[in-house]
C-alpha positions in Angstrom: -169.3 53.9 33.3 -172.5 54.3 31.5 -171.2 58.0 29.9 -168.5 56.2 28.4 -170.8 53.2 26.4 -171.6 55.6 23.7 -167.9 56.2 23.1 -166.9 52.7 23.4 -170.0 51.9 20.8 -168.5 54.9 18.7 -164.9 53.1 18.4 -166.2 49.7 18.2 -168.1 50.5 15.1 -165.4 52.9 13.6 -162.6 49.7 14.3 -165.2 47.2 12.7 -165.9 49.2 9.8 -161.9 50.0 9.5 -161.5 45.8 9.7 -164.3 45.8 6.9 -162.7 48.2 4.7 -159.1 47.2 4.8 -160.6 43.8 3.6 -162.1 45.5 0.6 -159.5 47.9 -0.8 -155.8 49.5 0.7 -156.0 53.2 1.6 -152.5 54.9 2.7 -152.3 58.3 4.1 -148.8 60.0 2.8 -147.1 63.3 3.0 -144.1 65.3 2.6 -142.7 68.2 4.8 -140.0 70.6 3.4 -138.7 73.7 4.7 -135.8 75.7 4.1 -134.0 79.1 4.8 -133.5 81.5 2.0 -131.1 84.4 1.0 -132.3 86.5 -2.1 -130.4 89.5 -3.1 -131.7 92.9 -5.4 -135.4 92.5 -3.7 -137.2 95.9 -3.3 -137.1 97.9 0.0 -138.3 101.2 0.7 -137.0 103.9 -0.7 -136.6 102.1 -3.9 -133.5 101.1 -2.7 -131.7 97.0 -3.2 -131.7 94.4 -0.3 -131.0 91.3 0.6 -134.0 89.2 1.9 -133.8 86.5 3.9 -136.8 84.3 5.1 -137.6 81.1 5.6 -139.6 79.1 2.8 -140.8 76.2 1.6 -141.0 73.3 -1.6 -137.4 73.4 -1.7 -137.2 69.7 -3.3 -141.1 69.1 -3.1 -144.2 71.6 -2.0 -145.2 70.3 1.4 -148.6 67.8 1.3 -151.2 65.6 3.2 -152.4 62.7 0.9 -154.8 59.6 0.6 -153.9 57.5 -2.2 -156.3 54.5 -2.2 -157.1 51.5 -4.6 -160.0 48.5 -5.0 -159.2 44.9 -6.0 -162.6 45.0 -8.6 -161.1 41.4 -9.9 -159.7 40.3 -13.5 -156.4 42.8 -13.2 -158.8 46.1 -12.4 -158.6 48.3 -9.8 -160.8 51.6 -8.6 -158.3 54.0 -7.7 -158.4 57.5 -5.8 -156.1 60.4 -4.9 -157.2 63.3 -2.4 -154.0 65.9 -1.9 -153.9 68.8 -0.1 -150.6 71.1 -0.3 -150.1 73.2 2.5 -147.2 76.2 3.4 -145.1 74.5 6.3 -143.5 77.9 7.3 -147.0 78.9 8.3 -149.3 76.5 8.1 -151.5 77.9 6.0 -153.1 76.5 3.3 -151.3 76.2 -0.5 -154.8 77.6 -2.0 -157.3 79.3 0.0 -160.0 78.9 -2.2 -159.7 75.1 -2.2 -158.8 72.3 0.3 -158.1 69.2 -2.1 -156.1 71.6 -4.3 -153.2 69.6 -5.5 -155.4 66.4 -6.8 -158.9 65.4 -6.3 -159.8 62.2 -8.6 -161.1 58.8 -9.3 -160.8 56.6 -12.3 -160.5 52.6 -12.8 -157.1 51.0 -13.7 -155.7 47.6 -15.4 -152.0 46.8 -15.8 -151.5 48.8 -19.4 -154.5 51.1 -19.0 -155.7 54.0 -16.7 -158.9 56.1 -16.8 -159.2 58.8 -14.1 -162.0 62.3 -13.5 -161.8 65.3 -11.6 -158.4 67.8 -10.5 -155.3 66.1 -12.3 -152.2 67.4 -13.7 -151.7 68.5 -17.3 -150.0 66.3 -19.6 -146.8 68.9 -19.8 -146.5 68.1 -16.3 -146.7 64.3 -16.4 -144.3 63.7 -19.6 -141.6 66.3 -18.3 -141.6 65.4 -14.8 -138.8 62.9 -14.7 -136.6 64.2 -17.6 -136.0 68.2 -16.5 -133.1 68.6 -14.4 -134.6 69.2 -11.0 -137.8 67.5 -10.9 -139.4 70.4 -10.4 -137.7 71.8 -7.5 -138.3 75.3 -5.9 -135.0 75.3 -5.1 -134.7 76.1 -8.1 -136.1 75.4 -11.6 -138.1 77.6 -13.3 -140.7 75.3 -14.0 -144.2 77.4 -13.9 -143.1 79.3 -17.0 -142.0 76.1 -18.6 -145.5 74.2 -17.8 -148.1 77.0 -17.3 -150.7 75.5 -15.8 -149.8 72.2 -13.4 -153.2 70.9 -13.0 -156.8 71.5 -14.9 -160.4 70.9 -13.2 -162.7 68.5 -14.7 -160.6 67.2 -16.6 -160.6 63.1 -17.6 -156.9 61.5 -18.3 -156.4 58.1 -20.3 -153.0 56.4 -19.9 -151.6 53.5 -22.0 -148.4 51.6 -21.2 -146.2 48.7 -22.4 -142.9 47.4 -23.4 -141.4 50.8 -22.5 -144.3 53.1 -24.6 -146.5 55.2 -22.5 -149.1 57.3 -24.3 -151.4 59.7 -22.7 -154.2 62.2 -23.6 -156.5 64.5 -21.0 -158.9 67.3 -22.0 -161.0 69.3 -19.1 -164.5 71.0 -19.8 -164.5 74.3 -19.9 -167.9 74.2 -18.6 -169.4 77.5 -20.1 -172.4 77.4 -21.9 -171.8 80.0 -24.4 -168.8 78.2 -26.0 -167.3 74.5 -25.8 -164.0 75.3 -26.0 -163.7 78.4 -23.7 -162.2 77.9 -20.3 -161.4 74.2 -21.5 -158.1 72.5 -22.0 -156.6 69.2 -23.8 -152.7 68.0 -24.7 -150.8 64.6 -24.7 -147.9 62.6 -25.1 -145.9 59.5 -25.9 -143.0 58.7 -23.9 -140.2 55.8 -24.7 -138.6 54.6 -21.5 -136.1 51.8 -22.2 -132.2 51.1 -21.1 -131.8 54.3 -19.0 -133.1 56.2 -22.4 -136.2 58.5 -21.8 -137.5 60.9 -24.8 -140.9 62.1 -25.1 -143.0 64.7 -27.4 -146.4 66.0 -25.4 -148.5 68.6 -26.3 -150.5 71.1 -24.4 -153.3 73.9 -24.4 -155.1 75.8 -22.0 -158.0 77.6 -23.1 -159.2 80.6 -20.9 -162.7 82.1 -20.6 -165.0 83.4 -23.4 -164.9 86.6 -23.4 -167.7 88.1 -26.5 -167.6 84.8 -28.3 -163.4 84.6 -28.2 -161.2 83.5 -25.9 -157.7 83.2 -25.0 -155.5 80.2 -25.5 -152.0 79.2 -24.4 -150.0 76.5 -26.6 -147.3 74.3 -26.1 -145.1 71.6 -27.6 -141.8 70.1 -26.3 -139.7 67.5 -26.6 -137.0 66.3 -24.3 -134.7 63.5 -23.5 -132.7 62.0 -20.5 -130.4 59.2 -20.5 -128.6 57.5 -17.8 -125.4 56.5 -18.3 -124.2 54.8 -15.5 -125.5 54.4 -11.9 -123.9 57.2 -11.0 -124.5 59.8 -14.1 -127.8 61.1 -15.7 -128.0 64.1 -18.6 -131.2 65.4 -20.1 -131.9 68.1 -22.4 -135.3 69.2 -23.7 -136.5 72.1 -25.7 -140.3 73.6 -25.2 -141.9 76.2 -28.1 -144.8 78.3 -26.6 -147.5 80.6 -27.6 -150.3 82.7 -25.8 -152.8 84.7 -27.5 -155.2 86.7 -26.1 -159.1 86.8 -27.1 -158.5 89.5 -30.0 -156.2 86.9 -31.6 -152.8 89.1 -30.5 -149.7 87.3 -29.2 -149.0 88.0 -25.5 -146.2 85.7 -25.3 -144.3 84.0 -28.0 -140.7 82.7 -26.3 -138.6 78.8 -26.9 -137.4 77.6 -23.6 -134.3 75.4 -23.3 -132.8 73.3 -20.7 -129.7 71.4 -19.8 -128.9 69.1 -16.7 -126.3 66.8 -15.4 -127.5 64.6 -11.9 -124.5 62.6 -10.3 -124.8 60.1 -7.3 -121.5 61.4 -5.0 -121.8 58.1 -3.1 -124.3 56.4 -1.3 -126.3 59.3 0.2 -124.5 62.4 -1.5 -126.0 63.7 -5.1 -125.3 66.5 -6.9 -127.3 68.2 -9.4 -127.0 71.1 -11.9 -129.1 72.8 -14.4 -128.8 75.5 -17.0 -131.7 77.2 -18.5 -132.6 79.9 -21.2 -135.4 81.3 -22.6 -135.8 83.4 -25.6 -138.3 85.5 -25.7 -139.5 86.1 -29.7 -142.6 88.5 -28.4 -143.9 89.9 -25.6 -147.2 91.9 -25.6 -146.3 93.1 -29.3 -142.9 93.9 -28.5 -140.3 92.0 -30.2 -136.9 90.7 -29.5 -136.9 90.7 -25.8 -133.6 90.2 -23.9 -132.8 86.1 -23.2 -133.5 84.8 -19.7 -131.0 82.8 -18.4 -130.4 80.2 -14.7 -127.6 78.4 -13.6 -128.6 76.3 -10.7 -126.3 73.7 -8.5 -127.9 71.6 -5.7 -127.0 69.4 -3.6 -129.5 66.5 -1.4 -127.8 64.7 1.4 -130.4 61.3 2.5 -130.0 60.7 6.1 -132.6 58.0 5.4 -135.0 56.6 2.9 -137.3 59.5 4.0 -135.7 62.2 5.3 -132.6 64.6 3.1 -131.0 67.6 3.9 -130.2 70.0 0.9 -128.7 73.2 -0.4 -129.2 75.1 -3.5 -127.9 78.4 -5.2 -128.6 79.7 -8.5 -128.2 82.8 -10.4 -130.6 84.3 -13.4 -130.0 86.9 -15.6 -132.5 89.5 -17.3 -135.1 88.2 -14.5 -136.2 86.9 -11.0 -134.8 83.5 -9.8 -136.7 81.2 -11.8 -137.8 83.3 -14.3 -139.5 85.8 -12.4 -141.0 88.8 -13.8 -138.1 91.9 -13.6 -140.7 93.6 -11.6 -140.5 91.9 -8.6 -136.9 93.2 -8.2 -135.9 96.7 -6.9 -135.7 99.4 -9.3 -133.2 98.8 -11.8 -131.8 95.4 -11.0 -131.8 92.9 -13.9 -130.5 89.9 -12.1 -130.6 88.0 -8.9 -129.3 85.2 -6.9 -130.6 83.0 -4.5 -129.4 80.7 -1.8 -131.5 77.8 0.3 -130.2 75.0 2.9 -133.1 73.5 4.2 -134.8 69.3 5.1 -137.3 67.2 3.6 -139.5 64.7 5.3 -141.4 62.2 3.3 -144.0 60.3 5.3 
């Protein structure tokens, strides 16, 4: 009995000091598991010859995540906030980014009912504005969103948000954090967003700086604007257009392209919705070559709830003059110029 009165000490305190802060502010612990099976065609084998790969994946809907999300009561309407997020592959179990833990958000900040203040790992602006207006949210399964965003997230970076009567307005910049220039390896953008009457249209603005590099640096620019309106309960369009630009440090365009996007989302019934996407992107300039051939994805997906948290889905889509969701032609076999893609997999939201 006496080996055990440490442990029992151990628990008391960690219950007491659980009672204490439960009093004080309201920490929840969320995640999301999503895994599906996937059939890709044209993928390189041996030989140089095409195949057909099929493996099982993940962030189908959503990439899989362990989270605390957590908040104060500081009186007056404020409130301390945090968010620690850690994304995760839950076909292996490995870890999203091996060089860091907390890599999918990792920040603190101080909120009131029409302003917010947050520091440290958050997403860009792009990604905040955009989020609820492209077709697919997102979705691996399958949007081709990292060549629409570029960066998702920035380091160090501090994000004001404004809202009311339908407005929202925000502005982040991250330090680069290199003492030989203040704007190498830093970032800023912004937007304003009207949500009102199942209308939602914003403008945002984005750049990422990279490193200095002899006094220069590289920088990536964006601007797009996009809209969504619901029409019913059942039917929702968007559309939205991005312009882009990266230079490199010599002042030379890398990348010069104007991405486009359509969507239609329709609630079947209760738990049935169906979703499909077109997008195109038209490359002006790629590493001083000019007129590249147009990128194009047709995507259909269906989700399936068989509860509030948990949804079956399947998704196929087909791109031309790239990889399924834009990816370089490279990662095909030899030759190929298009691809295809199939997934059936389930979500669980925790």
């Amino acid at each position: 009995m006496k080996k055990n009165i440490p442990l029992r000490m151990v628990t008391l305190l960690a219950l007491t000091f659980s009672t204490y802060a439960a009093a004080q502010s309201q920490v929840t612990l969320y995640g999301i598991i999503d895994t599906n099976v996937e059939i890709l065609n044209n993928m390189p084998k041996e030989g140089g010859d095409k195949a057909n790969l099929v493996r099982m994946h993940n962030s189908g809907l959503q990439g899989p995540r362990v989270g605390f999300r957590g908040s104060e009561d500081l009186g007056g309407g404020l409130k301390a906030i945090f968010t620690l997020e850690h994304g995760f592959n839950s076909d292996t179990g490995t870890q999203a980014d091996a060089s860091r833990f907390f890599n999918r958000g990792s920040f603190v900040g101080l909120e009131s009912k029409q302003h917010r203040v947050t520091l440290g790992r958050q997403y860009t602006s792009i990604f905040d504005a955009l989020v609820l207006i492209t077709p697919l949210a997102y979705s691996g399964a399958y949007e081709p969103f990292s060549p629409l965003l570029g960066n998702l997230r920035n380091d160090n970076s501090v994000k004001y948000r404004f809202n009311a009567n339908g407005v929202s307005a925000q502005l982040h910049y991250a330090f680069g954090e290199q003492a030989a220039s203040k704007s190498a390896n830093a970032a800023w953008g912004g937007f304003v967003t009207y949500a009102n009457s199942g209308l939602n249209a914003t403008v945002v603005v984005d750049q990422q700086n990279g490193a200095d590099v002899n006094g220069a640096h590289a920088r990536s620019r964006k601007l797009a604007t996009a809209m969504s309106y619901q029409l019913n309960t059942a039917l929702r369009l968007s559309a939205g257009y991005r312009w882009g630009e990266n230079k490199t440090d010599t002042d030379t365009i890398a990348l010069r392209d104007d991405f486009w996007w359509l969507g239609a989302n329709y609630q079947v019934s209760g738990p049935l919705s169906l979703n499909v996407a077109y997008y195109q992107d038209n490359v002006k300039k790629r590493n001083g070559v000019g007129d590249q051939p147009t990128t194009r994805q047709l995507t259909l997906q269906g989700i399936y709830a068989l509860s509030k948290r948990t949804d079956v889905y399947a998704a196929a889509a087909h791109s031309r003059n790239a990889g399924l969701n834009f990816a370089a032609l490279s990662t095909l076999a030899a030759g190929a110029k298009n691809q295809t893609g199939m997934s059936v997999g389930v979500r669980h939201r925790f």
